[in-house]
N, C-alpha and C positions, 0 to 999 in steps of 0.2 A: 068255504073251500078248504080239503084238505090243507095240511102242509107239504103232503109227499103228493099231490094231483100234478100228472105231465111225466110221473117219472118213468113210467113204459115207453114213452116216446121218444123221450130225451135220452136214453139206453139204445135206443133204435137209431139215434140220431149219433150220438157219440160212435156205436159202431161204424156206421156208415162214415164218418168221417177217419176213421181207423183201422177203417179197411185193408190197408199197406203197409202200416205201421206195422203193429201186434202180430201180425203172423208173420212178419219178417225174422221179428225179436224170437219169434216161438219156436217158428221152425228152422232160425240160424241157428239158435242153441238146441235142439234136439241132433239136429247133422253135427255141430260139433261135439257131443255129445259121442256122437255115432262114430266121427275120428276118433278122439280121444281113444275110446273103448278099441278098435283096433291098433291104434298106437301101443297103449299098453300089451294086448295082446302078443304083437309082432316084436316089439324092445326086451318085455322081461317074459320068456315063455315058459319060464322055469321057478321054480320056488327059490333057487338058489338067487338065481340073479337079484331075484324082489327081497329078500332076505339081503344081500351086499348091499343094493342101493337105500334102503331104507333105514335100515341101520348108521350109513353116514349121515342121512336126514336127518336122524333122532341128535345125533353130536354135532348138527351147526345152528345155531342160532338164527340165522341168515335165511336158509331154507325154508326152517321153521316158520319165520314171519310171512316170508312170501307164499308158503304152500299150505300149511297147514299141519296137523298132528297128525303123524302114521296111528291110523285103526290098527294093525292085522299086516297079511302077507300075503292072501290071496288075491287073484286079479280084481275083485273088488274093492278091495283095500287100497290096492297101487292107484285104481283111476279114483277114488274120493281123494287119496293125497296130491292126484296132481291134477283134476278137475274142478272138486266140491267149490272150495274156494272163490274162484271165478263165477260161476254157475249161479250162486246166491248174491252174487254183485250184480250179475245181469236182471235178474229176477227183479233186485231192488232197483235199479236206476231204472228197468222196463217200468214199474208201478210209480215209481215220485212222478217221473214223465207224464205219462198217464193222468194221475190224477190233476197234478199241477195246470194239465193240459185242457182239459174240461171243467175246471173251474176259475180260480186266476183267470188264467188267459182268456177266457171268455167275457169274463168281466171287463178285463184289460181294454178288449175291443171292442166291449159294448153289447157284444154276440150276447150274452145274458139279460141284458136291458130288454134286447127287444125280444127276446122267449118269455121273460118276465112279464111282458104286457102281454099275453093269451093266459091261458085258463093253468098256468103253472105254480108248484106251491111253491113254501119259502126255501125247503129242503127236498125239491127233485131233482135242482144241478149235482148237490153235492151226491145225494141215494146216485144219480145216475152213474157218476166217473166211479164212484165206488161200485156199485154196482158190473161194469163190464173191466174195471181191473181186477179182479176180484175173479171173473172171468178169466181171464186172460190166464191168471196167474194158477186158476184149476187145469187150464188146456196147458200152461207151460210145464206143470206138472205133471199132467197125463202124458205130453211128449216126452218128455224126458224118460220116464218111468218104461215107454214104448220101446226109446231106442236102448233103452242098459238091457230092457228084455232079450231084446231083438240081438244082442250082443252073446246073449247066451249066460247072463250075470244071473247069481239068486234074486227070487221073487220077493222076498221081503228088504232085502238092502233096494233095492232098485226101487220101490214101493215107499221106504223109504227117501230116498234121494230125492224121488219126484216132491212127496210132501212135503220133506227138510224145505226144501224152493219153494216151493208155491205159499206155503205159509213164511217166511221170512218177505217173501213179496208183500204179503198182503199186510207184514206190519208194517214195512217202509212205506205200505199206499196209508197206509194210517199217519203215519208221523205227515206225509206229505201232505193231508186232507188238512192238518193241523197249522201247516207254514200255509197255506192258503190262504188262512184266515187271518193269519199273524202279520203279512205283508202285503204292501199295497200293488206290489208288482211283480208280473210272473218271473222276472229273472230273479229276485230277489226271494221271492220261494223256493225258485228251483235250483237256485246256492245254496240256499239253509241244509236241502232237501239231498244234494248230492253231497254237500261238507256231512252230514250227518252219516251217509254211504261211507265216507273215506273214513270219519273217525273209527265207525264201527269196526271196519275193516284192520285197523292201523290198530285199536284193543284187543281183536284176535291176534293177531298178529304177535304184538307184546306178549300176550299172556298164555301163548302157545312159546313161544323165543325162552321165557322163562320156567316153562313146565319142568314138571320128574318126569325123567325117564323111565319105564319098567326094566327091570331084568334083565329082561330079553333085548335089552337095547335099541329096541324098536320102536313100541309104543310108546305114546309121551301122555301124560296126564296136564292136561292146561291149568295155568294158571288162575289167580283170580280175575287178572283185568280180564278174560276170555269172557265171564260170565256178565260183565259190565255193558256187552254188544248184543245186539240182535243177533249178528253174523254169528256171531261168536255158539249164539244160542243154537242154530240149525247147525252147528261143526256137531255142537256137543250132541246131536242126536247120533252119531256116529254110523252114517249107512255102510252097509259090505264087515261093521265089526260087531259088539254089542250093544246092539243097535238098543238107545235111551228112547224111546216113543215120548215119555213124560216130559223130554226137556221141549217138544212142540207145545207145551201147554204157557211155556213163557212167551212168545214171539203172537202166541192167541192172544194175553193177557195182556199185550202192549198194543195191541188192535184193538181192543175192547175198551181202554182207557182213551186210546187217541180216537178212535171214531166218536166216543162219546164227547171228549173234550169239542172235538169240532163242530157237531150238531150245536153245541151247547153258545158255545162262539160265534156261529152265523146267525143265531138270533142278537146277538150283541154289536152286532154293528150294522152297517148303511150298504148298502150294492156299490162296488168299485173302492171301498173303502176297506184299510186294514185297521189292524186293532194297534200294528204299529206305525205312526203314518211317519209320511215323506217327512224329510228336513227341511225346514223351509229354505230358499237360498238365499241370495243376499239382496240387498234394496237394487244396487247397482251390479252390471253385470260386469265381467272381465271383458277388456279389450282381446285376449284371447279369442273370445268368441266370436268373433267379425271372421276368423278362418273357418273356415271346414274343418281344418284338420283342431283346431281349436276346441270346435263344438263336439268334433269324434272323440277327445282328449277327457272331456266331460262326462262324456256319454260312460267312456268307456274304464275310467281312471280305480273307479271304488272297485269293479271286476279285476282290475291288475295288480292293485294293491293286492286284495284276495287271496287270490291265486299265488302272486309272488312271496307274500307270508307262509303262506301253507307249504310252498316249496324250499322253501329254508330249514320249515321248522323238520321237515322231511330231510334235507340235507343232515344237518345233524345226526339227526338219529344214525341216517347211514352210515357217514362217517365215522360216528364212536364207534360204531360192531367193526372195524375197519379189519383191526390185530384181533377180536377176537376169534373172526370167520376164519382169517389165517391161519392162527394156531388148531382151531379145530378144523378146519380143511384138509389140513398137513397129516391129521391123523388118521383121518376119516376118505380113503381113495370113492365111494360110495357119494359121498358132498361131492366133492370136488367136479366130480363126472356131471352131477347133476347141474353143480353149477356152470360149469364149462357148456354144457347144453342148453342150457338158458341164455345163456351170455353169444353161444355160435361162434367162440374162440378158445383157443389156447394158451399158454403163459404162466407166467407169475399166480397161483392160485387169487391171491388180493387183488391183483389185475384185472383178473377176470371177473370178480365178483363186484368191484366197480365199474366195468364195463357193461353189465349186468343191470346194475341199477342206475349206473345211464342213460341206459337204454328205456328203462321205467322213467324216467324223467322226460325224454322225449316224447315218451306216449301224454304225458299229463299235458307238455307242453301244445300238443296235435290238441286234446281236450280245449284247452283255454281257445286256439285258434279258432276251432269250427264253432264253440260259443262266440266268441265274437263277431266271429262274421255275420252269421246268421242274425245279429241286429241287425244287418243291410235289408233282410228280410222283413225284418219288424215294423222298420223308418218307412218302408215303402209301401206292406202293405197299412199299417194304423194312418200313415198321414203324413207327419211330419216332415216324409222327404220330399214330397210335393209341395208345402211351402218353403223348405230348402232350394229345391230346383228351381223355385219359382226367381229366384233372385241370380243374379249374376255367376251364379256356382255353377259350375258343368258337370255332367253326370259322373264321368272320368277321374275329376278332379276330387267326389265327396266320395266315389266308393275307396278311392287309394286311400285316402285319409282311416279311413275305419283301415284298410288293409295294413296303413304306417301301423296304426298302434296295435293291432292282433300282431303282426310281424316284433313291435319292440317288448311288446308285451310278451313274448315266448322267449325272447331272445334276454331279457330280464329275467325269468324265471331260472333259463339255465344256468347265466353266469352265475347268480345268487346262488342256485341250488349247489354247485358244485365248489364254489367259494367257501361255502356254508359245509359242506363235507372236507373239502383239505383241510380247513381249520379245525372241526370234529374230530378229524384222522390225526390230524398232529397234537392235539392235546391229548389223545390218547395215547402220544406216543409212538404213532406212523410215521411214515416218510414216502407217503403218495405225491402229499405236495400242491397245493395249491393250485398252481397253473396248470399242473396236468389234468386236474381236473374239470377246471372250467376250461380249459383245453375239450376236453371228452365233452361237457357238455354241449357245446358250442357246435362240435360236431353232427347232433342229434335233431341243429335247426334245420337244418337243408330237408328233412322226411318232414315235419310239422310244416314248416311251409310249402312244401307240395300239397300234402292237404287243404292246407290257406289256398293254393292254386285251384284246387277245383271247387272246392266251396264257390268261389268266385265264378269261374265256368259254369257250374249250374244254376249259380243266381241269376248270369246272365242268358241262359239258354231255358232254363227250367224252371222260372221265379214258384211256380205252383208245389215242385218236389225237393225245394233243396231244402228243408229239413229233414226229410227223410231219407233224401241221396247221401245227407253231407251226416248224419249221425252213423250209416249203414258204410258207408268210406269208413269211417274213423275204425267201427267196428269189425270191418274187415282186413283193416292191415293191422289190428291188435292182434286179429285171429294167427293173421298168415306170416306178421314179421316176430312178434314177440312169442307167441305158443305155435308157431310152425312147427319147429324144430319136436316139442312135447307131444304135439299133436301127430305127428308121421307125417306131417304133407307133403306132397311131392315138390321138390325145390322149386320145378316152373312154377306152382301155385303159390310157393313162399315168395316168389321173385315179385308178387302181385303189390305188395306191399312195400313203401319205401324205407321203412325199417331194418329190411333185409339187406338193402345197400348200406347203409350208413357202419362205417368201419368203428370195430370193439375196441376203441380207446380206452384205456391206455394198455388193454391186454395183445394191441398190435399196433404198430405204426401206422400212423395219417398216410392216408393214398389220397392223392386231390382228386384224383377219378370222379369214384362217386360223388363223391361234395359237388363237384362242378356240373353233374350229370342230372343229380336231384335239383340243383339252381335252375337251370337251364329250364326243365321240366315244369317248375314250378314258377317261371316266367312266362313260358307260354301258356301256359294256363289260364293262368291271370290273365293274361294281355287280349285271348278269345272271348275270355269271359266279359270284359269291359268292351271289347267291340261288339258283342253281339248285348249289353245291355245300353249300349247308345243308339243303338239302330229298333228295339222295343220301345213297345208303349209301356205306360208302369203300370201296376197290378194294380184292379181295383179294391 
């Protein structure tokens, strides 16, 4: 028998299972796509405007990390610096998803064992998930390509844009095809898999921060860490300016290495097994573990650590650019604007531009939440929590426990993260301050745990959809609270999102309003959610 025998089927089957997934992904970012493009339109209608604003971009270091290198000056140029960026993140985390999803996880549950015993070969899981992301990621690119048309944009920048995406997709499905193999379990690839997203991101980022400027003041030439990323590699095709076609031949050439690597690795190890295995744990277990909230503690501890590292080492960096956003802010009315728009306040230019990244903090911290929770989904549908329930535990009592530590676990990230910037800011030489920081962070819990709140609501009402409800939340108040304002949305649609409540500390004063209002919201939530998952049966 082949070794690719079953793989038309198993493509057939993956779709079918991805039915609601993938074209949510596809066609939320082609509509947003489609805002963006009149945003820009309607904001800078004029060569001059885009010539002021972009020219402060090119003098802030800040902007630069977050947005990317100005191409150019025309309206395709404005939407790749305030688009591109995000666009190829989605691409990538759509494809890790993806692939991680139909293979891992498959294993995970067993779901491969038993396709494994019909007439399937050794490599039609993997051809398959590659196979229909790969897909995905031609149709994300043909939408995209659709709406810049549909925008009135040039055909070959748009032409481009679409490809920049769909090939940056298809090497993160490659790196991901890769942490499959390497890990013995889907969350532990799909960390490897999204950490690899972030770094990429955070190397453009850098090595745009540190580019030359042109002349003109506008265009900025990236650095070398730029060329160290994937991301980085689809910037550098540059759609809407002179556009590089050649730099698409790197982001192919790291598909063709990582796909290969992975075929190469599934024959080197056992079904359900990684090439890096589990820890062993200890002879005797903790008295810990007699709680619930013990055993979530466990479950959930190596993910907090994670996260709450990675948000530190994020706080710094903030931090140090503190003074030098300020100084180049101050010079640059073009930043300022921009950032002030980002941020959806006024103030202290520094102010703002910490409130700002804030506000990025909370978003990370909303990230950590809906991953954790969604183990609730894991425990109940693999097994586990049915010999959990089986014991004196009440349903009540073991989803709060996972909900304590996604709740402490966010709420660690922020203080850290913003700890980890006052200190940053002050060794450079600030006077932000410490506690006004983890102040502002702390701020930013009340929107992540409303997310935590319906996560939990639709575990409990929707055991079947809340991965896809509770990643399409998450993605929808990134759209509507933090690129609302970029995007042109109408503020009732900005208002959809709890983001948009959460006040821009420290570039305004604390209102307990909203704090208390997002609380609130995100108790009840909870609280429907756990009475309507005590009155269900659990998920087969």
């Amino acid at each position: 028998m082949s070794a690719y025998a079953g793989t038309g089927r198993l493509i057939r089957l993956a779709a079918r299972r991805d039915r609601v997934q993938l074209p949510i992904w596809i066609i939320g970012s082609a509509v947003l796509m489609a805002a963006g493009a009149a945003a820009v339109a309607d904001k800078f209608p004029t060569e001059e405007s885009r010539v002021t604003a972009l020219r402060g971009a090119g003098g802030s270091p800040a902007v630069l990390l977050m947005r990317g290198a100005p191409v150019g000056t025309d309206l395709g140029a404005m939407l790749n610096f305030r688009n591109f960026a995000s666009m190829l993140v989605l691409a990538a985390l759509m494809s890790t998803f993806a692939v991680i999803r139909h293979t891992r996880r498959n294993e995970e549950t067993g779901r491969a064992e038993l396709i494994g015993a019909g007439s399937v070969g050794r490599h039609a899981g993997l051809t398959a998930a590659l196979a229909l992301t790969f897909a995905a990621n031609l149709l994300l690119g043909a939408a995209l390509t659709g709406a810049l048309l549909a925008a009135g944009l040039p055909a070959s920048g748009s032409l481009a844009f679409g490809a920049a995406c769909a090939v940056t997709g298809m090497a993160f499905a490659g790196l991901a095809a890769v942490a499959a193999q390497l890990f013995q379990g889907a969350r532990a690839a799909n960390a490897f898999a999204a950490t690899s997203v972030g770094v990429a991101y955070l190397l453009r980022g850098v090595g745009d921060a540190l580019g030359e400027r042109a002349a003109d003041g506008i265009q900025v030439t990236s650095a070398w860490p730029t060329w160290l990323s994937p991301i980085g590699w689809g910037m550098e095709v540059r759609p809407f300016g002179a556009e590089r076609w050649w730099a698409l031949a790197l982001p192919v050439a790291l598909l063709a290495a990582c796909v290969y690597g992975a075929f190469v690795l599934v024959d080197r190890r056992d079904l359900g097994a990684g090439l890096i295995p589990d820890r062993p744990g200890p002879a005797a277990g903790s008295r810990a573990l007699l709680s619930p909230l013990g055993l979530a503690w466990r479950l959930h501890r190596a993910s907090i650590f994670g996260w709450v590292a990675g948000s530190v080492v994020f706080g710094v960096g903030i931090g140090s650019l503190g003074n030098a956003v300020n100084d180049a802010m101050s010079e640059n009315t073009g930043a300022s604007k921009l950032v002030n728009q980002l941020a959806g306040a006024g103030g202290a230019l520094v102010d703002v531009y910490f409130a700002a990244m804030m506000n990025v903090f909370g978003v990370l911290a909303a990230g950590f939440v809906v991953q954790a929770l969604l183990r609730l989904h894991t425990e109940e549908a693999g097994g586990p929590a049915e010999a959990v329930l089986g014991t004196a535990v009440g349903r009540v009592r073991w989803a709060l426990s996972h909900l304590a530590c996604a709740a402490g676990g966010a709420a660690a990230m922020l203080v850290l993260a913003g700890a980890a910037a006052g200190l940053a800011d002050a060794a450079a030489g600030g006077d932000e301050g410490v506690a006004t920081l983890i102040g502002a962070g702390l701020a930013q819990l009340p929107a992540a745990l409303t997310l935590a709140g319906f996560v939990v609501l639709v575990f409990g009402g929707l055991p079947r959809l809340v991965v896809t409800l509770a990643w399409a939340a998450l993605a929808l108040s990134i759209a509507c609270g933090l690129l609302g304002s970029v995007l042109g949305l109408p503020q009732a649609v900005r208002d959809l999102s709890p983001f948009s409540h959460v006040p821009a500390i420290p570039a305004v004063d604390l209102t307990p309003g909203p704090i208390a209002t997002l609380t609130a919201v995100a108790v009840a939530l909870a609280a429907a959610g756990l009475v309507m998952f005590r009155r269900r049966d659990l998920a087969p």
